[in-house]
Residue, then its C-alpha position, 0 to 999 in steps of 0.5 A: x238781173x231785173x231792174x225794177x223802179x222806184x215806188x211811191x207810197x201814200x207816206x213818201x213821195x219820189x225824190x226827183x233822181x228817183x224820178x228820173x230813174x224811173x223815166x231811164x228805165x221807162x225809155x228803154x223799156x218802151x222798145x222791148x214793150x212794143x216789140x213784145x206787140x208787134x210779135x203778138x199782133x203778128x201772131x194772131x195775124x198767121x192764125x187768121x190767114x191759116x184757119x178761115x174759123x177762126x176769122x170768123x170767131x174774131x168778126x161774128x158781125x160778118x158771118x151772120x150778115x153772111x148767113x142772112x141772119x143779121 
């Protein structure tokens, strides 16, 4: 089942149960959200330790100091 919030239009504002509803499904939302980047941030952290290119695709600023270029 999704559950999604309350919408206010240019026409009609939120009631305040409306709003608090939304603020409910915010709350609970918020501990799956910053899992969902935990898990993001992690994933890219295990292609960096594993391909030495790619750390350098993410910090070109220190391969071409390193090249003798910048």
């Amino acid at each position: 089942m999704v559950v999604t919030g309350f919408k206010a239009t240019r026409a009609r504002r939120l009631a305040s149960a409306e709003k608090e509803a939304n603020r409910v499904l915010a709350a609970g939302r918020v501990p799956v959200e910053r899992g969902f980047a935990h898990l993001k941030n992690w994933r890219i952290l295990t292609k960096l330790r594993t391909d030495p290119a790619r750390a350098t695709h993410h910090a070109p600023g220190k391969q071409r100091h390193r090249a003798g270029i910048g």
